[in-house]
N, C-alpha and C positions, 0 to 999 in steps of 0.2 A: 551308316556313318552317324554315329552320334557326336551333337554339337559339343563346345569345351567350356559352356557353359553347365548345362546338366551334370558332367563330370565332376566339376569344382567348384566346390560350395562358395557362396560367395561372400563379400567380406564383413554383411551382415552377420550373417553365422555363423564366422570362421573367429571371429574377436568378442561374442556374445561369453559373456561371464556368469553364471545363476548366483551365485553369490552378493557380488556386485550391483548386480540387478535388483537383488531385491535390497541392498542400502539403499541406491538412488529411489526407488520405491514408495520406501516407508518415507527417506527425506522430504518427497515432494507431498508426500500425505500429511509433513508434518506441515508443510510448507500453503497448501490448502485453504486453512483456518483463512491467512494474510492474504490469500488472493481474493477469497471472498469479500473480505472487508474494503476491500481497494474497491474491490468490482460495484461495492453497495455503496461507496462515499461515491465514486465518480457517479454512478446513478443518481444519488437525492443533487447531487449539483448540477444534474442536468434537467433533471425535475424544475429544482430552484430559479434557474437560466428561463425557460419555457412559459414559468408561471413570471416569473417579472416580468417578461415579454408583452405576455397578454394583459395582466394585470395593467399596463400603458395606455392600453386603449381602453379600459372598462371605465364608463363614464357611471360617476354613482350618484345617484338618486334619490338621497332621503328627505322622507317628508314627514313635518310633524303631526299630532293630533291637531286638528281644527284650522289646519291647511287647507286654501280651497284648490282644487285640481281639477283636471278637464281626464277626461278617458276616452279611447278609441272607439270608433262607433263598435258597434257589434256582428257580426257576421249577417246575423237575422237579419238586418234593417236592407231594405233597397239600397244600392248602391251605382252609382253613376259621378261623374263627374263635377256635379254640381253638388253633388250632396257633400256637408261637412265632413271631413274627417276626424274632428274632435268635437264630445259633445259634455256639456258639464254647466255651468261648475258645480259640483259635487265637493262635500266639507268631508276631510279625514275623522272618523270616529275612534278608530282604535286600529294601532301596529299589531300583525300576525306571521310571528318568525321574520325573516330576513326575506323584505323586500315585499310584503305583500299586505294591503290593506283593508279596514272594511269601510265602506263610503254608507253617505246619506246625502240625500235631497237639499238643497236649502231650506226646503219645510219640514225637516226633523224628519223624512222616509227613509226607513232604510234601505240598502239595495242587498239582495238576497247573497249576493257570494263573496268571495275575498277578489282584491284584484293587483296584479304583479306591479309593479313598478316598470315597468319596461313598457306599460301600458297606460302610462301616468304622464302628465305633466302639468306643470305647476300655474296656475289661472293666473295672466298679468291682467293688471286691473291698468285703466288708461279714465284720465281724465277729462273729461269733456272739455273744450276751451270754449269759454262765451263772447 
C-alpha cells in the first residue's frame, strides 16, 4: 500500500514556476545591496549605544607636565597590610601617547619606564595647621 502522500506531489512543487522563480531571484539580489546597508547602519548604532554606555563610567585622568603624582607600589616590593599602597610623589616629565607618563624623583631622577594613568594619582598636598 503506498501512502497518498508519495503519489501527490505536494503543493510545493505542484505551484513551483522556473520562470517566476528566477524574477523573484534576481529581485531579491537586487534587493541585497539595501539589506546590507540596513544590516551595517543598525550595527555602528549599536556599537555607538555600548560605547556611550561604557564611556559613563570611564573616569579620565589627565595629568600635566610637572604635576606631582603618587604611583602604586610595585609588585616586587613586600606587601602586607601595613605597607603603603601609594608611593611618591613623583614630578610628571613628559606625556607618552594617551595615558601613559614618564616620572622623576623630586631630586631630578628619572624612573626607568613609562607609567599608565590608571596607576596614577594626583599628590594633595595638606597644610600643616600651627
Amino acid at each position: 500500500m503506498i501512502p497518498v502522500e508519495i503519489g501527490e506531489p505536494s503543493p510545493k512543487i505542484a505551484l513551483f514556476k522556473p520562470v517566476m522563480n528566477e524574477e523573484e531571484l534576481r529581485a531579491n539580489l537586487d534587493l541585497l545591496q539595501e539589506v546590507r546597508e540596513i544590516a551595517h547602519i543598525k550595527e555602528y548604532a549599536a556599537k555607538a549605544r555600548v560605547a556611550r554606555k561604557y564611556g559613563q563610567k570611564v573616569i579620565h585622568r589627565g595629568f600635566k607636565v610637572k604635576d606631582l603624582v603618587l604611583r602604586k607600589t610595585t609588585l616586587g616590593a613586600e606587601k602586607n597590610k601595613l605597607t603603603p599602597k601609594w608611593e611618591g610623589p613623583f614630578r610628571i616629565t613628559e606625556r607618552v601617547g594617551k595615558g601613559a607618563y614618564h616620572l622623576e624623583h623630586p631630586n631630578s631622577r628619572r624612573i626607568p619606564h613609562t607609567w599608565n594613568a590608571g596607576n596614577l594619582r594626583r599628590h594633595q598636598f595638606f597644610e600643616q595647621v600651627e
